[in-house]
C-alpha positions, -999 to 999 in steps of 0.1 A, spaced: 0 0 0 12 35 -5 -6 70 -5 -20 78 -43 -15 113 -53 -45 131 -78 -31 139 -112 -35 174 -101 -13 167 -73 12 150 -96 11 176 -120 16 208 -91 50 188 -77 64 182 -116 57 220 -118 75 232 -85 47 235 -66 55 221 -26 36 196 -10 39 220 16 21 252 -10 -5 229 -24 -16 222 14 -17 254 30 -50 254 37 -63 220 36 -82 196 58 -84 156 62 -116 139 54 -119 102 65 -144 82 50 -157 41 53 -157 16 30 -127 8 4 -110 38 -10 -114 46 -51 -85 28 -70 -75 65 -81 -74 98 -58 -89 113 -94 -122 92 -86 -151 105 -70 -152 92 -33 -171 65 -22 -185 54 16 -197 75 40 -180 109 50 -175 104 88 -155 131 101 -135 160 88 -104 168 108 -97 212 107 -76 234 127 -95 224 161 -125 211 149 -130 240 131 -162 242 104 -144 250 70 -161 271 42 -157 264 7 -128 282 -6 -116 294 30 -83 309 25 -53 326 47 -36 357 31 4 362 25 26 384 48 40 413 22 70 437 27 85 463 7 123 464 6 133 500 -9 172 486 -17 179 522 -21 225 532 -32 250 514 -21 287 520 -29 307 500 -48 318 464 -28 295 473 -1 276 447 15 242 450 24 207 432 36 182 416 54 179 388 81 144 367 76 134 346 102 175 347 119 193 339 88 211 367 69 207 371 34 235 396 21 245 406 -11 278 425 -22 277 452 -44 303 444 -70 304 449 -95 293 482 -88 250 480 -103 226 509 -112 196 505 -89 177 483 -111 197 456 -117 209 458 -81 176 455 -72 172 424 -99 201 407 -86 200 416 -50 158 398 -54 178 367 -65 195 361 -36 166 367 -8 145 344 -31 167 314 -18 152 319 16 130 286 22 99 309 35 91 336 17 97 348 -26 110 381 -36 106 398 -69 123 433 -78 98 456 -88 115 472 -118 127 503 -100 147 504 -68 121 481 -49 121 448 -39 87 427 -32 88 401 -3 62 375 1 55 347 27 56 316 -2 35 297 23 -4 317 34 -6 320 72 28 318 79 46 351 93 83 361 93 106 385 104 124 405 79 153 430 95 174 455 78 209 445 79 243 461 74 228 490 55 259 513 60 260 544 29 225 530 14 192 543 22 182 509 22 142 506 41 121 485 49 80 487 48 56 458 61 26 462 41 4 431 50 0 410 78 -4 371 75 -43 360 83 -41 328 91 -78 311 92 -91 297 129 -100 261 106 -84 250 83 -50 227 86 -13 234 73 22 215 77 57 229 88 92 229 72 104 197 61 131 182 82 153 155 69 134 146 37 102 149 65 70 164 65 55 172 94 20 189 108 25 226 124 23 229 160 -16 228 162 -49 206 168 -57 188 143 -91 174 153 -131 169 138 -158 161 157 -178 128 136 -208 135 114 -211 100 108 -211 64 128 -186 37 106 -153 20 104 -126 43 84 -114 26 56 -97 56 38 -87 92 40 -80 119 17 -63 152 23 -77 179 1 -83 213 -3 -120 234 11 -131 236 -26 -128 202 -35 -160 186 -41 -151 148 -40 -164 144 -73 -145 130 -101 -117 146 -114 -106 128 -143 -109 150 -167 -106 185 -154 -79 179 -132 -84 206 -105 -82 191 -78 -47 180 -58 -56 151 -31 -34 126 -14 -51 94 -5 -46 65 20 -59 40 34 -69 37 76 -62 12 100 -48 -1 134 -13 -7 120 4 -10 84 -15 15 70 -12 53 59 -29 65 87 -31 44 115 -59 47 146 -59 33 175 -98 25 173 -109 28 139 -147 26 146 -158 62 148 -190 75 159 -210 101 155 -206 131 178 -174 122 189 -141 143 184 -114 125 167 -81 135 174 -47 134 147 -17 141 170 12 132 150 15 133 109 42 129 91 49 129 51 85 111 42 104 120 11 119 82 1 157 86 -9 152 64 -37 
């Protein structure tokens, strides 16, 4: 057995897109019954609980917002090195050779882009645009070693991350882990799990074989050698269920 990945899903991680991006506002629905032989199929059984951000109820299409700075890189003189540190780690760039103030800005966009957390673009003039990559997730962004430039810093949005739905953290090791939150539902439904499927509030567990919309990761539910193991899987109605460890591995090979 191993966790089957919608073509959606499959086509978002050939493209770049992180595991981690795709499921930044996500939830886990478990269902009865035997899962569909593809995550593109329409689900099957009995819904029986949705596990949110602490039970939360999920809207359709509920979404967090990004965390946005404006980085004016402002002169700097030739070979001097210049700025920021985002979330503790400095990301410095020297200025030589000596660049005009757009393609210092260009090039100087290049290098905070590398930071795991957040994408920067330069905005054609002397500005550079910083962006959390992952919604909900906040960082901090300092000026550093700024010493003839008029290098400044402006925060212009504040991450909104919503009370519901689920997210992961950074990967570790070639590991996947969930964020540092409940992830719990409370039943709508009395059955046996037989399978799970992480998706996204506006999927609508129809079939997606053609349109191919919809990234979901499937798995099956059990006591033990399963993708998501329980330690009762008989749930019943009314009752909070409870995930509080998940982990997504990376194999090596």
């Amino acid at each position: 057995m191993a966790l089957k990945l919608s073509t959606k899903m499959r086509n978002d991680l050939l493209s770049g897109k992180e595991l981690r991006k795709t499921f930044e506002d996500a939830v886990i629905k478990i269902y009865s019954g035997t899962a569909p032989a593809t995550a593109d199929e329409a689900v099957s059984g009995t819904l029986l609980v949705t596990v949110s951000k602490a039970a939360g109820t999920v809207s359709v299409a509920e979404k967090s917002t990004c965390m946005e700075s404006l980085l004016n890189v402002g002169s700097h003189a030739s070979g001097e090195t210049f700025g920021v540190t985002i979330n503790a780690v400095d990301y410095l760039y020297v200025n030589t050779p000596d660049l005009d103030a757009i393609p210092l800005a260009a090039a100087y966009a290049a290098v905070i882009d590398q930071c795991p957390d957040v994408e920067a673009h330069a905005c054609g003039t002397i500005n550079i645009y910083i962006r959390s990559k992952f919604a909900g997730v906040t960082y901090t962004c300092v000026v550093k070693g700024a010493v003839t430039g008029t290098q400044t810093l402006t925060l212009n949005a504040v991450a909104n991350a919503t009370a519901d739905t689920i997210r992961f953290g950074s990967a570790v090791n070639g590991v996947i882990s969930k964020a540092a939150e409940t992830w719990s539902g409370v039943a709508v439904s009395t059955g046996v799990a037989g399978y799970f499927r992480i998706v996204n509030s506006t999927d609508d567990g129809l079939t997606d074989a053609v349109n191919k919309v919809y990234p979901r990761l499937q798995g099956n539910v059990g006591i033990s050698g399963t993708e998501m193991t329980l330690s009762n899987t008989t749930i019943t109605s009314g009752a909070t269920q409870t995930i509080d460890t998940a982990t997504i591995t990376m194999p090596a090979s």
